[in-house]
C-alpha positions as CSV (number, residue, x, y, z in Angstrom):
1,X,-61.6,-9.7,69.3
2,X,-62.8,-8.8,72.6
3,X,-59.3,-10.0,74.5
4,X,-57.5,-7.3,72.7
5,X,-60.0,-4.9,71.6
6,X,-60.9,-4.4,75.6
7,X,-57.3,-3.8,76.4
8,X,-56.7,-1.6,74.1
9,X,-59.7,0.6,74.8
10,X,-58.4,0.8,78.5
11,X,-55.4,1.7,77.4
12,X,-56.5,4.6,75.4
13,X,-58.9,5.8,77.7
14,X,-56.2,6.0,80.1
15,X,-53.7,8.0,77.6
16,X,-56.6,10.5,77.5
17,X,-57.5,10.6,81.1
18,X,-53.5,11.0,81.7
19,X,-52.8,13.8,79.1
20,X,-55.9,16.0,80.4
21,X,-55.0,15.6,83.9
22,X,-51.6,16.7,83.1
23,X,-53.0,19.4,80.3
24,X,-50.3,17.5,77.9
25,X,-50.6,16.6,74.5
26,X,-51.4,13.1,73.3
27,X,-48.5,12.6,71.2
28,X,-45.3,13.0,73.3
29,X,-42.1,14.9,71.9
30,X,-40.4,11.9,71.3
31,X,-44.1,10.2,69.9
32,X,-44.2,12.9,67.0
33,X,-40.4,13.2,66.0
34,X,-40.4,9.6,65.6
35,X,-43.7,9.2,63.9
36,X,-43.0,12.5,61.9
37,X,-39.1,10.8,60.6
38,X,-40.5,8.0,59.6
39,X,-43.1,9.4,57.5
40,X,-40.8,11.6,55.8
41,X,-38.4,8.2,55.2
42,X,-41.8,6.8,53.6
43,X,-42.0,10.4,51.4
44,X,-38.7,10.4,50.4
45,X,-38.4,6.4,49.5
46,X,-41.8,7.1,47.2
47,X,-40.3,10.5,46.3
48,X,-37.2,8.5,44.7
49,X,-39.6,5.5,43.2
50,X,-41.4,8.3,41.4
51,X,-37.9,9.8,40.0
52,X,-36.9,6.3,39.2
53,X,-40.1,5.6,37.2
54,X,-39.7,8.9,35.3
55,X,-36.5,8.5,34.6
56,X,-36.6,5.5,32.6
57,X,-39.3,3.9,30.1
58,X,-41.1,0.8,30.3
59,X,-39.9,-2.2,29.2
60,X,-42.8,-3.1,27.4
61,X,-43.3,0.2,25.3
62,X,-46.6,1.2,27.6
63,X,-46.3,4.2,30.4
64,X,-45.9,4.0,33.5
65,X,-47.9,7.4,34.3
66,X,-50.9,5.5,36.4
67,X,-48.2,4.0,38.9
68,X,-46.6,7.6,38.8
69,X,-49.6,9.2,39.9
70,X,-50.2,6.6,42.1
71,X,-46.9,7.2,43.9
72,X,-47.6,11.1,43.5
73,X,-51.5,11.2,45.2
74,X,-49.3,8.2,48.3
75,X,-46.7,11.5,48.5
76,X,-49.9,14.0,48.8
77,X,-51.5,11.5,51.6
78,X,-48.2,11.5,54.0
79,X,-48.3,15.3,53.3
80,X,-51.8,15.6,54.6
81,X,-51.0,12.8,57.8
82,X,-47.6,14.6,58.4
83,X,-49.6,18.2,58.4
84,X,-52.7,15.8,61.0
85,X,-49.7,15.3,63.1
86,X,-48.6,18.5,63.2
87,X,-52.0,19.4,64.8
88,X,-51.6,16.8,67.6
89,X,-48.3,17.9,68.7
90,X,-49.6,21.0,70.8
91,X,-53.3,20.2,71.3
92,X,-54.3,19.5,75.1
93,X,-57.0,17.4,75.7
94,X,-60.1,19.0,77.3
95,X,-62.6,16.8,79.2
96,X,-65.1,16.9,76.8
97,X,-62.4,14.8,74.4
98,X,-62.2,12.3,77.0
99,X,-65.5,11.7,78.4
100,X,-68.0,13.0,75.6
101,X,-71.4,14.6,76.7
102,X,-71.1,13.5,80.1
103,X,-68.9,15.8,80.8
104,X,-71.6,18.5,80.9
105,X,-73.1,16.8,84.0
106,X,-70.4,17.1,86.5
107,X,-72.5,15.1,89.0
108,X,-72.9,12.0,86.9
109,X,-69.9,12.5,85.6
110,X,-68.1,12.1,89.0
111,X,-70.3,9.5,90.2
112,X,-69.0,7.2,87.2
113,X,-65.3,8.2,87.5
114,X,-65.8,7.1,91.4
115,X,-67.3,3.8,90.5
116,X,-64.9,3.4,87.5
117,X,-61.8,3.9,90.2
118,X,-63.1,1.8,92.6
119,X,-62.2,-1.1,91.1
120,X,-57.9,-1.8,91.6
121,X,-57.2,-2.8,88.0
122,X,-58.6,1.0,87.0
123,X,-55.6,2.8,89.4
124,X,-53.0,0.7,87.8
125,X,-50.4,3.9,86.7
126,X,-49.7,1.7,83.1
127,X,-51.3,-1.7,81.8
128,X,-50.2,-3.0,78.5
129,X,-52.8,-4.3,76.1
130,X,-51.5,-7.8,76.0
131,X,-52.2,-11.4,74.6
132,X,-55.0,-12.5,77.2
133,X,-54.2,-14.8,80.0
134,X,-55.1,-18.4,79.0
135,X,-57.6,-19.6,81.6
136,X,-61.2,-21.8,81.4
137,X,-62.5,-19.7,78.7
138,X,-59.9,-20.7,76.7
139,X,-61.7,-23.9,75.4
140,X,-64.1,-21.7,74.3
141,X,-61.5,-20.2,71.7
142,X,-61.0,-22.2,69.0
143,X,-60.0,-22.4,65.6
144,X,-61.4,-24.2,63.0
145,X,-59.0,-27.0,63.1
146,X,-59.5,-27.9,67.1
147,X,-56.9,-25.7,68.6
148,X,-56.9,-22.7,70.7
149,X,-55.7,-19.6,69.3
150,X,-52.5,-18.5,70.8
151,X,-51.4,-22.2,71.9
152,X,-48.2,-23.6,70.4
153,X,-49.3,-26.1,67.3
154,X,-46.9,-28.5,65.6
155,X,-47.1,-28.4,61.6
156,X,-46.4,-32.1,60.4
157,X,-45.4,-31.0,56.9
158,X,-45.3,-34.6,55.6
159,X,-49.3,-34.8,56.2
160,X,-49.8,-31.7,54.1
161,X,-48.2,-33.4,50.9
């Protein structure tokens, strides 16, 4: 976990120091539009299951009504993401979003930042959370058939029937 859990926690950090430095939002323009279009591709597809279902009966004589309120209560969930979303599009990010209740001690508060940006990995403009680099610790990783996670693994079919 801790390979791509520390990543992405840098990464996001980063976002957030990023978008309050810049007073922008977190979701960019082009971030909402194409999160917002694909939700409503997700509404409309369960939109048309739902007419589908109504439209004819069941085959076997019961009703179908649970899976059509089912589908109903999934349309009323993107509704309330979509409308979440909406929110996020022209929120700015204060520094109390990004660094919590340290940012009511500005002294400590830059002290950290200065230790945090000492080190060269911290100033990097964008870093990807990625698949870590294999290295000693890797022996360290395995799974519970003796190979490293990650690591190309031949499957002999014939010794599995």
């Amino acid at each position: 976990m801790l390979p791509s859990y520390i990543p992405a926690c840098w990464a996001t950090l980063r976002r957030w120091q990023e978008a309050h430095i810049s007073a922008s939002p977190l979701a960019t323009k082009r971030e909402y539009e194409w999160i917002d279009n694909a939700l409503a591709r997700i509404t409309q597809q369960l939109r048309n299951a739902e007419r589908s279902l109504a439209g004819r009966g069941a085959p076997n004589g019961r009703s179908e009504s649970s899976l059509n309120i089912a589908l109903i209560r999934e349309v009323d969930k993107l509704h309330s993401t979509r409308a979440r979303l909406a929110t996020l599009r022209p929120a700015s990010v204060s520094e109390k979003d990004v660094y919590g209740s340290l940012s009511e001690h500005p002294e400590q508060l830059a002290q950290h930042l200065a230790r945090w940006q000492a080190h060269p990995e911290n100033r990097e403009v964008e870093q990807l959370a990625m698949a870590p680099v294999r290295d000693d610790d890797s022996e360290l990783i395995r799974g519970a058939h003796g190979y490293a996670i990650g690591e190309p693994y031949t499957l002999d079919l014939d010794s599995i029937i």
